[in-house]
BATORKOL-692126 format. One record per residue (C-alpha): residue in one letter; x negated, z negated, y. Coordinates in Angstrom, 1 decimal, padded with zeros to 4 digits, always signed. Each point is the difference from the previous one (the first is absolute). Layout:
! BATORKOL-692126
<aa a px X pz Z py Y>
...
***
This chain:
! BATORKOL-692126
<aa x px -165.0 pz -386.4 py +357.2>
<aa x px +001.8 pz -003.1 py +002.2>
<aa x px +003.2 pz +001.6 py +000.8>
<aa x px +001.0 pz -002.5 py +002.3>
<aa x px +001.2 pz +001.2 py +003.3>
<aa x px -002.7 pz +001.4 py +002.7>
<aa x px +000.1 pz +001.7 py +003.6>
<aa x px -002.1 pz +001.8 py +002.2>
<aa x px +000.4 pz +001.9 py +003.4>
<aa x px -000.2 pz +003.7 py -000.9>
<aa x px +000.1 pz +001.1 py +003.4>
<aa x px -003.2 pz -000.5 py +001.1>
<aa x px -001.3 pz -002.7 py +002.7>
<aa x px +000.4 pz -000.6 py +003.4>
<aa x px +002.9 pz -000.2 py +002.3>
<aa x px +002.6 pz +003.2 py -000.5>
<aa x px +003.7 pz +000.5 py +000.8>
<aa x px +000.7 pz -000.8 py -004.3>
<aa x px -002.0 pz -001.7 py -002.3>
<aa x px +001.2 pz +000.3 py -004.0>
<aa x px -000.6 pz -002.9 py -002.2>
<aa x px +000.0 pz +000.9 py -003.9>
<aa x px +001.5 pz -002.2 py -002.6>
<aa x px -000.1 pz +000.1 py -003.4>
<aa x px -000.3 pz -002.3 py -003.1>
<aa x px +002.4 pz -002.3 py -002.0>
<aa x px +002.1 pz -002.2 py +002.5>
<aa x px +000.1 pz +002.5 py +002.7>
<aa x px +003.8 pz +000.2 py -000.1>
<aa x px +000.1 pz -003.6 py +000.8>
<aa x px -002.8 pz -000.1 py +002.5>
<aa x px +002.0 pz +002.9 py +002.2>
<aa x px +003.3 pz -001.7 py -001.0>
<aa x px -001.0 pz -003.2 py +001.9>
<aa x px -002.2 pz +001.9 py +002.8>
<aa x px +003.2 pz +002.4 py +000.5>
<aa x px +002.8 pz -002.2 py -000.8>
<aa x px +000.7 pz +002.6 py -002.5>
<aa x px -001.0 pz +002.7 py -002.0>
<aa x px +001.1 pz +003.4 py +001.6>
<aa x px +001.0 pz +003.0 py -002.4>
<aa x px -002.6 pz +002.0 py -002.1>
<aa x px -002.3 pz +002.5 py +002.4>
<aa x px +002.3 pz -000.4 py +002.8>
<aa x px -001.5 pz -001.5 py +003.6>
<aa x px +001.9 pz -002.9 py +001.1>
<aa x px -000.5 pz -001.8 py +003.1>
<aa x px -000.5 pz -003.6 py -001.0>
<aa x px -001.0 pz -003.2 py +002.4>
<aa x px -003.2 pz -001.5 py -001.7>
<aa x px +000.1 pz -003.9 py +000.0>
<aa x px -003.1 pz -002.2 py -000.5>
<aa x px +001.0 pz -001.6 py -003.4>
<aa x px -000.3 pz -004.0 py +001.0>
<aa x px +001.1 pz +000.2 py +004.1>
<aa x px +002.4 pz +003.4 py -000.5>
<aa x px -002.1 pz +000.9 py +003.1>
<aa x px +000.6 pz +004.0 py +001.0>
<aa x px -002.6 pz +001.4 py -000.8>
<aa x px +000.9 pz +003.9 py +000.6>
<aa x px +003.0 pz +002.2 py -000.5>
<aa x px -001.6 pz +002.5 py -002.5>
<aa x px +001.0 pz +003.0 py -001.7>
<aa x px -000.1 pz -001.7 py -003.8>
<aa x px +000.0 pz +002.7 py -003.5>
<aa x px +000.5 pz -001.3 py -003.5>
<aa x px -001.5 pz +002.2 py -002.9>
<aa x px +001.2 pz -001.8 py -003.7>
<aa x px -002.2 pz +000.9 py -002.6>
<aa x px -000.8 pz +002.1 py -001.8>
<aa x px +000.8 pz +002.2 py +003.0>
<aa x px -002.9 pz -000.7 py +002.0>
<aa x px -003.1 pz +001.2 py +000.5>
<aa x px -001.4 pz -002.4 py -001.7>
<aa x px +002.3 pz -000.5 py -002.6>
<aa x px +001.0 pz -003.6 py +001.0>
<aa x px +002.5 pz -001.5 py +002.5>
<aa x px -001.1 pz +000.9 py +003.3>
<aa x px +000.9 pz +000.1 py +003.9>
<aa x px -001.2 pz +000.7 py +003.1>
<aa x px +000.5 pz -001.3 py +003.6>
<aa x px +000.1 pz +001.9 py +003.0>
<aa x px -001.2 pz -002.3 py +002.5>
<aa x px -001.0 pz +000.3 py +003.8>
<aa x px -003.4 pz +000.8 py -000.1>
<aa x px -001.5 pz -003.5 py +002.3>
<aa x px -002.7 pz -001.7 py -001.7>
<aa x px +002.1 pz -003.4 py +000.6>
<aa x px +003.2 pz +001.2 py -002.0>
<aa x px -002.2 pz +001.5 py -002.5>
<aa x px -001.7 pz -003.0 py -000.7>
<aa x px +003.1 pz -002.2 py +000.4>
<aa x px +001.8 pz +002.2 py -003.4>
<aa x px -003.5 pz +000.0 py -001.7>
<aa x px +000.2 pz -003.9 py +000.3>
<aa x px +003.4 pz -000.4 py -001.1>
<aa x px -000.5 pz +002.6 py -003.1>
<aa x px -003.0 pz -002.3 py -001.2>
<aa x px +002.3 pz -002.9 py +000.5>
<aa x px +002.3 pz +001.1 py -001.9>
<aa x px -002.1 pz +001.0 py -002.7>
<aa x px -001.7 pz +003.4 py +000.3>
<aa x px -003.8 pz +000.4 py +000.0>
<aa x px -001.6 pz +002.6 py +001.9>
<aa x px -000.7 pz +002.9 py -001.7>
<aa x px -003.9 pz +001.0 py -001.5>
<aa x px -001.1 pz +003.3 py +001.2>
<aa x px +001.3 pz +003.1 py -002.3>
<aa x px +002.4 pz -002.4 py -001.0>
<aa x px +003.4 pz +001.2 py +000.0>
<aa x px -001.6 pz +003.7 py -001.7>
<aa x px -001.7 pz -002.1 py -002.3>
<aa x px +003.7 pz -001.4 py -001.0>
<aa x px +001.6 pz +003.3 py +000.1>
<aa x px -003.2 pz +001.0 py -002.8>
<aa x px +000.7 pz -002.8 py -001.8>
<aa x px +003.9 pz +000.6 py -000.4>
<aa x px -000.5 pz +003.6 py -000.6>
<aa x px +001.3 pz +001.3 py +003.1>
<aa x px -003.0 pz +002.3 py +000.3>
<aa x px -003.4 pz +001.1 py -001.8>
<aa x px -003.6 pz -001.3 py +001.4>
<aa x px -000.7 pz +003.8 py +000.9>
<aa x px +003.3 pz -000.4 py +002.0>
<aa x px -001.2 pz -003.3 py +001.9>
<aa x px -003.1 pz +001.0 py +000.4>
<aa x px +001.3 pz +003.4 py +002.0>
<aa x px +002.5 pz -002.5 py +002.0>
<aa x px -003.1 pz -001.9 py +001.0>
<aa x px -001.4 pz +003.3 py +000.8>
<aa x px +003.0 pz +001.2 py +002.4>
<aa x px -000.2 pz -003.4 py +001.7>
<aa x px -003.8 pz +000.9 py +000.8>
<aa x px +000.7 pz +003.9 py +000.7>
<aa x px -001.7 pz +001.3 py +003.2>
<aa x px +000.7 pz +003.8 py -000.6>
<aa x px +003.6 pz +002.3 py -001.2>
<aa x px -002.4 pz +001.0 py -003.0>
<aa x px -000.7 pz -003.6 py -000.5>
<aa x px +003.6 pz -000.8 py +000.0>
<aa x px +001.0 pz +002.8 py -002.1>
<aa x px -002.5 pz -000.9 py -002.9>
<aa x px +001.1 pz -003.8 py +000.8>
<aa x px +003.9 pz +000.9 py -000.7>
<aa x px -000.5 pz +002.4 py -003.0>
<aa x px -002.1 pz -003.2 py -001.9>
<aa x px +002.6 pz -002.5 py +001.2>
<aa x px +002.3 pz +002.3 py -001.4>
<aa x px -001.4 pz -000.1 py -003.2>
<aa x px -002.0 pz +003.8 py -000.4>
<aa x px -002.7 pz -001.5 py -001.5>
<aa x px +002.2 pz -002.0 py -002.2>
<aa x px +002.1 pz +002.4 py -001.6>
<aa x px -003.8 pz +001.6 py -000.5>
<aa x px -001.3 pz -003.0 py -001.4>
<aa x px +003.0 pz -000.9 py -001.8>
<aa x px +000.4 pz +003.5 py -001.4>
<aa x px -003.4 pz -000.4 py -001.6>
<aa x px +000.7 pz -003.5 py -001.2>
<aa x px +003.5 pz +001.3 py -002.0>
<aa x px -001.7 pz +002.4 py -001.6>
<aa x px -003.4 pz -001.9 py -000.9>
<aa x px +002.7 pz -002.6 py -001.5>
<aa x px +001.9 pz +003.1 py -002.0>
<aa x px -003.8 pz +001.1 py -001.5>
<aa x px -000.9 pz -003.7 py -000.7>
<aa x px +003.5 pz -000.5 py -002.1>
<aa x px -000.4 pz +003.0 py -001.9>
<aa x px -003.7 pz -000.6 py -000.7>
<aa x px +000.9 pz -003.5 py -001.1>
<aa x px +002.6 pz +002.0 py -002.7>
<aa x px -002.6 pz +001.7 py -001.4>
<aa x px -001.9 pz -003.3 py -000.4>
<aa x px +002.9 pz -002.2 py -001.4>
<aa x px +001.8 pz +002.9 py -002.2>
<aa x px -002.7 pz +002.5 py -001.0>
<aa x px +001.2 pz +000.3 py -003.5>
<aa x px +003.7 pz +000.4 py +001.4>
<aa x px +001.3 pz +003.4 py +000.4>
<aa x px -001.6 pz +000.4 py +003.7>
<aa x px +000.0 pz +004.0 py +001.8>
<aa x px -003.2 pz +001.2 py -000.8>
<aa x px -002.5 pz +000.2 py +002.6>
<aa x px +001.2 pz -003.4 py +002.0>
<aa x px -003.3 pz -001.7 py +000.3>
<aa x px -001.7 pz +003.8 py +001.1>
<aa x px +003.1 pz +000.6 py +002.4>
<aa x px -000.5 pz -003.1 py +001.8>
<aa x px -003.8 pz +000.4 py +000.3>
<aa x px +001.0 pz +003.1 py +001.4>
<aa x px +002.4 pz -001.1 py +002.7>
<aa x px -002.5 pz -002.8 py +000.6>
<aa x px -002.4 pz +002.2 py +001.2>
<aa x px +002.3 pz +001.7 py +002.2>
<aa x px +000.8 pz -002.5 py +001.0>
<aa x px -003.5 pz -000.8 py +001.3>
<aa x px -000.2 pz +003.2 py +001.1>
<aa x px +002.7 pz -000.8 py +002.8>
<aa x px -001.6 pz -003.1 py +001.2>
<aa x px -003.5 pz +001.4 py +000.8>
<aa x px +002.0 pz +002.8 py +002.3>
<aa x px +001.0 pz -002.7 py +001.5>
<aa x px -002.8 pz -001.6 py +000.5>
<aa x px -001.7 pz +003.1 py +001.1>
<aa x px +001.9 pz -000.2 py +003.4>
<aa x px -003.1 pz -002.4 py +000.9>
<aa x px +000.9 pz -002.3 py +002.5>
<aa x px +002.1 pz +002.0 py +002.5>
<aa x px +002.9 pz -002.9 py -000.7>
<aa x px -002.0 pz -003.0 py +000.9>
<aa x px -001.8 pz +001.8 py +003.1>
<aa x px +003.8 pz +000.6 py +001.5>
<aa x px +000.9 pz -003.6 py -000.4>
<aa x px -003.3 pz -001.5 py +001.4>
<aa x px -001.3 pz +003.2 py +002.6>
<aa x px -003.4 pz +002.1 py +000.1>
<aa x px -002.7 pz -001.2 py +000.9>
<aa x px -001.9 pz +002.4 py +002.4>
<aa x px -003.1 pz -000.3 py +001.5>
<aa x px -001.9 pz +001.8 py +002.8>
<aa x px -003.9 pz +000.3 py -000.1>
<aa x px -002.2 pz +001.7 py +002.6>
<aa x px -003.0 pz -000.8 py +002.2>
<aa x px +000.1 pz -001.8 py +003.1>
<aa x px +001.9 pz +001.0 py +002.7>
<aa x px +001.7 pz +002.8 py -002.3>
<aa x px +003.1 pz -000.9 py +001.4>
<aa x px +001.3 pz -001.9 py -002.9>
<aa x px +001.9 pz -002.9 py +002.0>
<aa x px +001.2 pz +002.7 py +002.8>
<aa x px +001.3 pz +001.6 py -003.5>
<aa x px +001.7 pz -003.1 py -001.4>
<aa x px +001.7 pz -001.0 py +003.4>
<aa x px +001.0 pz +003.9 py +000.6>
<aa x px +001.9 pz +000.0 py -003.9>
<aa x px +001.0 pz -004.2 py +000.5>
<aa x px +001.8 pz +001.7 py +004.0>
<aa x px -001.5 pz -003.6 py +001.3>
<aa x px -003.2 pz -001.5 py +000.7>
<aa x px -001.1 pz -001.8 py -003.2>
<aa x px -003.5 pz +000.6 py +000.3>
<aa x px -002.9 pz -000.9 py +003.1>
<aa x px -001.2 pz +003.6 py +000.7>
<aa x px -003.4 pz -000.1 py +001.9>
<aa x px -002.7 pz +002.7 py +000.6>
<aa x px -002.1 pz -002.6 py -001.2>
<aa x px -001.1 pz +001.1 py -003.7>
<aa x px +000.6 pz -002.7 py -002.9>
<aa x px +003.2 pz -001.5 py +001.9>
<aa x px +001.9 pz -001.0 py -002.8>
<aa x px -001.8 pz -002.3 py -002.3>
<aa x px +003.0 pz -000.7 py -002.3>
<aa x px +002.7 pz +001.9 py -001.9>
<aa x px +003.1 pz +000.6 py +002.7>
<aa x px +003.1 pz +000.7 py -001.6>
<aa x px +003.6 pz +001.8 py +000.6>
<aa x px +003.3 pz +000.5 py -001.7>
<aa x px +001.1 pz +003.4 py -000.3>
<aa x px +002.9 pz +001.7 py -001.6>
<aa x px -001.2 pz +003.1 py -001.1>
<aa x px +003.0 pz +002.2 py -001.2>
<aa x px +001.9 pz -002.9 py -001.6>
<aa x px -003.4 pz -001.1 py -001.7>
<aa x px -001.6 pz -003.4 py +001.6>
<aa x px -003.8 pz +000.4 py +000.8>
<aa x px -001.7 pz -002.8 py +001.2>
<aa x px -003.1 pz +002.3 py +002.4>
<aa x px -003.2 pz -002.0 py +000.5>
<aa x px -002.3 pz +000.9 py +002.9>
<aa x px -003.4 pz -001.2 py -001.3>
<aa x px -003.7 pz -000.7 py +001.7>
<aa x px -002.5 pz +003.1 py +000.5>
<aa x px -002.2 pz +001.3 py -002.5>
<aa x px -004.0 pz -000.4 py +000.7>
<aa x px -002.7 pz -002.0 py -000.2>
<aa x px +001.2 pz -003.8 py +001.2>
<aa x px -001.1 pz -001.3 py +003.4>
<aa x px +000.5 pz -003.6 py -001.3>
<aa x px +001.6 pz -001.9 py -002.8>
<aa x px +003.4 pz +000.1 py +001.3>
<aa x px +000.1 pz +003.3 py +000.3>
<aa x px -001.4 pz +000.8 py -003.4>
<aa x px +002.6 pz -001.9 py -001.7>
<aa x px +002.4 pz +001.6 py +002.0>
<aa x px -001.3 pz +002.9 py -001.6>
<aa x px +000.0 pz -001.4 py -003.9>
<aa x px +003.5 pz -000.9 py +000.9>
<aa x px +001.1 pz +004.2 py +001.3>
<aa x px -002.1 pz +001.3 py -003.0>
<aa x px +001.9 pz -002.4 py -002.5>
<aa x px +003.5 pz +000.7 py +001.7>
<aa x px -000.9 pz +003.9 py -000.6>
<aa x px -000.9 pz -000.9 py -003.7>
<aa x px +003.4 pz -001.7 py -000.4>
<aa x px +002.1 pz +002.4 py +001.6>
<aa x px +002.5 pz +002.4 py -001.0>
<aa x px -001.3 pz +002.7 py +002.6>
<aa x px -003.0 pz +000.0 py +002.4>
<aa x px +000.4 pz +001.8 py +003.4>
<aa x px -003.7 pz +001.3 py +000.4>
<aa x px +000.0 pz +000.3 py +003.8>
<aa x px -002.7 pz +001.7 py +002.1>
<aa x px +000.0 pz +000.8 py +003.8>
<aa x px +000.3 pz +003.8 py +000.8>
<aa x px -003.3 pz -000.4 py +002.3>
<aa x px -002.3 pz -001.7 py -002.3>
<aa x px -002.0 pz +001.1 py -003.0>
<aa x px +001.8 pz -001.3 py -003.0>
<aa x px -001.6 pz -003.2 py -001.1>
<aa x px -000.8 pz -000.1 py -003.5>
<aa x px +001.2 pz -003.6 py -000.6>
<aa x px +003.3 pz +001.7 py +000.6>
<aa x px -000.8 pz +003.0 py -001.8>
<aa x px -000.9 pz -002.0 py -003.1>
<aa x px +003.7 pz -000.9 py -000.6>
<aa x px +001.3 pz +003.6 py +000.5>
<aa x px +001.4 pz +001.1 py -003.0>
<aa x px +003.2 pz +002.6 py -001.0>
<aa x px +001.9 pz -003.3 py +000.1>
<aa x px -000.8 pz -001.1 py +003.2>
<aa x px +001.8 pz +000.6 py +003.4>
<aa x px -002.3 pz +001.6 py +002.6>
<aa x px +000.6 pz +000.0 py +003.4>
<aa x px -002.1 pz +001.1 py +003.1>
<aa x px +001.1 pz -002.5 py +003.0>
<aa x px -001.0 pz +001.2 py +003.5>
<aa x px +001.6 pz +003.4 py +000.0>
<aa x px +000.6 pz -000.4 py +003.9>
<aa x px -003.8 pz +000.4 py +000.5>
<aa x px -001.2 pz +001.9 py -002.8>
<aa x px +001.0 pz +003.0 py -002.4>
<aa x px +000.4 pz -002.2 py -003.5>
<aa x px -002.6 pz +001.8 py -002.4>
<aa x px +001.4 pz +002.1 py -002.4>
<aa x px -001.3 pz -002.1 py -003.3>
<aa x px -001.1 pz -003.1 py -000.3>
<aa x px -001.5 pz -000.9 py -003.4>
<aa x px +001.4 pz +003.3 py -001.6>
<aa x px +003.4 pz -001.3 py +001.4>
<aa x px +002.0 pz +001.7 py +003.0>
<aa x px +000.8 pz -002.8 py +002.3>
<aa x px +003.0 pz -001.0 py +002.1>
<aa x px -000.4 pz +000.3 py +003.8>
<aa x px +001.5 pz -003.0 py +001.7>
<aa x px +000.0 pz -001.6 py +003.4>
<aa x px +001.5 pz -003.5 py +000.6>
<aa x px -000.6 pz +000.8 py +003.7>
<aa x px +002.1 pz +002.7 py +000.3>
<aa x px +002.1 pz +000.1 py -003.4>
<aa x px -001.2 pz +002.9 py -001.3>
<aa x px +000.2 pz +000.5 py -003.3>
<aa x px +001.4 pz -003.2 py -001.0>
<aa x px +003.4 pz +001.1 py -001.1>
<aa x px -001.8 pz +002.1 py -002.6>
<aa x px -001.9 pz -003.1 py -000.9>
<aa x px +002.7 pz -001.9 py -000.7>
<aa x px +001.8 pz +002.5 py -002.0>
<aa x px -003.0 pz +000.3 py -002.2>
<aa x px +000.2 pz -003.8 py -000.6>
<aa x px +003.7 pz +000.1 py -000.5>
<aa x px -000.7 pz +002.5 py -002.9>
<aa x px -003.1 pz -001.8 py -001.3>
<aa x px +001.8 pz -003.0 py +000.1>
<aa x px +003.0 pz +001.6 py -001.7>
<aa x px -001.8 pz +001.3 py -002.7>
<aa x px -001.9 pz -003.0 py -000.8>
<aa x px +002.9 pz -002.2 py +000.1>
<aa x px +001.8 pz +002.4 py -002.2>
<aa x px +003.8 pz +000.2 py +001.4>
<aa x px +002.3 pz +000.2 py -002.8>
<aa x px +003.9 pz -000.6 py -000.6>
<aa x px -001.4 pz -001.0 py -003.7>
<aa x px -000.3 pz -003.9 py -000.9>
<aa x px -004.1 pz -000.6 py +000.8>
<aa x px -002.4 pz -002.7 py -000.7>
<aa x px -000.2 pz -002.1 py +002.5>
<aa x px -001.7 pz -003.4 py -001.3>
<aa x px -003.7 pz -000.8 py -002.0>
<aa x px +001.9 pz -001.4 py -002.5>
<aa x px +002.2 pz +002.5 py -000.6>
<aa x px -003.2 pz +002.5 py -000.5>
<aa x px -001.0 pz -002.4 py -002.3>
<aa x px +002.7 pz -000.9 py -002.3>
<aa x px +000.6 pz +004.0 py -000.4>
<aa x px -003.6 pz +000.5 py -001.2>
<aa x px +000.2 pz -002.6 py -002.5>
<aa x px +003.4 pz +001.3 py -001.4>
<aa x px -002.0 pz +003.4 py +000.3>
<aa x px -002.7 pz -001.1 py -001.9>
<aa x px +001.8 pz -001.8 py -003.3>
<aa x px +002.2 pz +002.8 py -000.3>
<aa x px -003.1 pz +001.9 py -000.6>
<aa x px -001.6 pz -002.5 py -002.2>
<aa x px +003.0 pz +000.9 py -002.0>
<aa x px -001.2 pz +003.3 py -000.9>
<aa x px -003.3 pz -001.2 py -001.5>
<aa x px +002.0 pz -003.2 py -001.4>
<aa x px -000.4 pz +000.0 py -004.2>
<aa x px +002.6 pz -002.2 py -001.0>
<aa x px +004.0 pz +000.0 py +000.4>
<aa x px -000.3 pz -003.3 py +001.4>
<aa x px -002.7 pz +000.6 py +002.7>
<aa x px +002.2 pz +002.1 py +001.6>
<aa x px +002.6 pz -001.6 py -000.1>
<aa x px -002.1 pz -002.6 py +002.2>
<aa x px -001.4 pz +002.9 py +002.5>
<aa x px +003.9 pz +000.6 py +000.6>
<aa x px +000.4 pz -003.3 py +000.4>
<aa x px -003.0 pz -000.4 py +002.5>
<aa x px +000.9 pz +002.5 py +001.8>
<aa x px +003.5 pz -001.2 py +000.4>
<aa x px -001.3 pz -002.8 py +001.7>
<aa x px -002.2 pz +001.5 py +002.4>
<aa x px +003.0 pz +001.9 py +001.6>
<aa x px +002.4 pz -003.1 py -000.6>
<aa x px -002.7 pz -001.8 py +002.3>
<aa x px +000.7 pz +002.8 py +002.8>
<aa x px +004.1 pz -000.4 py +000.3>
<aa x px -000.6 pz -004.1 py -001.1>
<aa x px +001.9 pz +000.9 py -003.3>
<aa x px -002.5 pz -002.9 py -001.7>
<aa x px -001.6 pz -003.2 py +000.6>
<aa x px -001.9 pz +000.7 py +003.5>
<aa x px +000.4 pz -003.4 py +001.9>
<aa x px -003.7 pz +000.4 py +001.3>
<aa x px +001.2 pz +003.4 py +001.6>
<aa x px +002.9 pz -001.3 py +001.2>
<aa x px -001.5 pz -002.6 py +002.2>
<aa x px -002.0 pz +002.9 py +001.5>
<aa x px +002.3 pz +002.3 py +000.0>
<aa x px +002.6 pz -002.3 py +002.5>
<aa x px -002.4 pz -001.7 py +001.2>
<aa x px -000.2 pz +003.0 py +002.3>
<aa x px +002.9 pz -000.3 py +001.4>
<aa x px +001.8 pz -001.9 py +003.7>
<aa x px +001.6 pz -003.2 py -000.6>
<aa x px +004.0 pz +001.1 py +000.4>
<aa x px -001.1 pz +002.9 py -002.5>
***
């Protein structure tokens, strides 16, 4: 990687009473020395008068920090300037930096360097790119346990004593006739396989990891005029969707943010189930029944003085949320589709604390809360199966040297998880995620 000196604003855009430029990269010293005058002294803030490097033009008095390497986050020299937050001044340094030699930085850049110098693991940058995204506590809590490297001493742990197996398998290869303990190649098959053992468990907590970090999905279903956007707008506490007494209103998927007990949930109000007046309408329809499909819970709503409609009733299952809407003006029935529903009203409010504990929990369990390191990325799934998978191979593995090479196969599947091998592909993806000044 060009180590050459690059800067960023990591305070975000758009005027503010500070704005923090990042430096970091060979030459930075010098670039801050001739900015500054000088170079203040390690991690302290100094208050420095910024000159334009060809006119000495003033350019701010800014709060200037020098961080040598490797005492930086990302292992090289680095700095930052504490500027007044105008666009004008911010523009003026960023103009003077590139003068002087800096380039402005990629996005994921600066992590990507810290990665690179070993300052941290990819599981690590991958939960600071998490925390930066974080809408919920339980978000930010999963964030900071990754970042602080749970699921690397997890990973790693595995990875030491894959390595451990692999070296005394390979002494039973190179030195059978020496005078070896007996049962070494059994003993690590052995281990192997408990090994294996320890990665399905888990892989058995499912997805619960990766639904934290990116939210539920949750999708309401009924027939027209149910009640479903009076629903959405009465959880949302705003008007998100048109609510009408005209049946087949909403013709496309409405959608709100929620935060249900520390679990995001994105709640989709979604076009009334029956036979289509008109094309519009019946892909509005394709479009609710596939957003129910793809949803990690269906709220199957009904209205308290209706029939139940058995579009609806078709999607009621022991996994799916009933609820009765209308309880103002009608006595909610006491099963719906074998299920006991819950009596709401987003008139009056009835019963919608009780409905939005129910989601909490169903969210909760769903998403899995845990102080333990969790999945939280595809490829993280994926890598552990494969490891899983060669270590099992082992088992059924004839020869000495074949499995050796399942240890060694499966070494590299978790290596590819923490970025302990060749992964440059991943990488790019990986901080490619990320905000330029990150």
């Amino acid at each position: 990687m060009n180590s050459n000196a690059i800067f960023a604003l990591t305070s975000g855009a758009g005027r503010a009473a500070i704005a923090v430029l990042r430096l970091s990269g060979a030459g930075t010293a010098e670039i801050v020395a001739q900015l500054a005058g000088r170079l203040p002294a390690p991690r302290r803030a100094s208050l420095r008068t910024l000159r334009g490097p060809a006119t000495e033009e003033v350019l701010d008095e800014a709060l200037v920090l020098w961080f040598p390497g490797p005492a930086s986050y990302t292992g090289e020299d680095s700095a930052e300037l504490h500027l007044h937050g105008g666009p004008a001044v911010i523009a003026g340094v960023a103009e003077a930096l590139a003068a002087l030699g800096a380039r402005p930085a990629e996005p994921g850049e600066f992590t990507r360097r810290a990665f690179v110098n070993g300052k941290l693991d990819l599981t690590a940058a991958e939960g600071i790119a998490d925390l930066i995204e974080a809408e919920t506590a339980a978000q930010r809590r999963q964030a900071l346990r990754q970042a602080g490297g749970a699921l690397a001493t997890l990973y790693g742990g595995w990875s030491t004593r894959l390595t451990r197996l692999l070296a005394r398998q390979e002494a039973f290869i190179e030195f059978e006739d020496e005078d070896l303990p007996a049962g070494l190649d059994a003993a690590v098959a052995a281990e192997a396989a408990t090994l294996a053992t320890e990665i399905a468990a888990h892989l058995t907590e499912g997805t619960r990891g990766e639904r934290l970090r990116t939210g539920l999905e949750i999708a309401i279903l009924g027939a027209p005029n149910a009640g479903k956007s009076s629903l959405l707008n009465a959880l949302a506490g705003r008007e998100a969707a048109i609510v009408s007494a005209r049946a087949g209103t909403t013709r496309d998927v409405v959608e709100v943010r929620l935060d249900l007990g520390g679990v995001p949930a994105t709640l989709a109000d979604t076009a009334g189930l029956r036979d289509a007046a008109d094309e519009i309408e019946a892909e509005g329809i394709r479009r609710a029944l596939r957003r129910a499909e793809e949803a990690d819970l269906v709220v199957a709503l009904f209205a308290a003085d209706r029939p139940p409609d058995a579009e609806t009733l078709a999607w009621v299952t022991p996994a799916t949320l009933v609820v009765a809407s209308k309880a103002d003006i009608a006595a909610a029935p006491a099963r719906i589709g074998g299920v006991t529903p819950l009596a709401v009203s987003a008139l009056t409010g009835f019963g919608l604390a009780a409905l939005r504990t129910r989601l909490e929990a169903e969210a909760v369990t769903r998403a899995g809360l845990t102080a333990s390191a969790s999945l939280t990325r595809p490829r993280h799934r994926a890598a552990l199966i494969e490891a899983e998978g060669w270590l099992k191979e082992l088992a059924t593995a004839p020869l000495p040297e074949l499995r050796a090479e399942t240890l060694r196969a499966a070494l590299r599947a978790l290596g590819r998880i923490t970025g302990a091998v060749g992964v440059e592909a991943v990488l790019d993806a990986v901080f490619g995620e990320f905000c330029i000044g990150k």
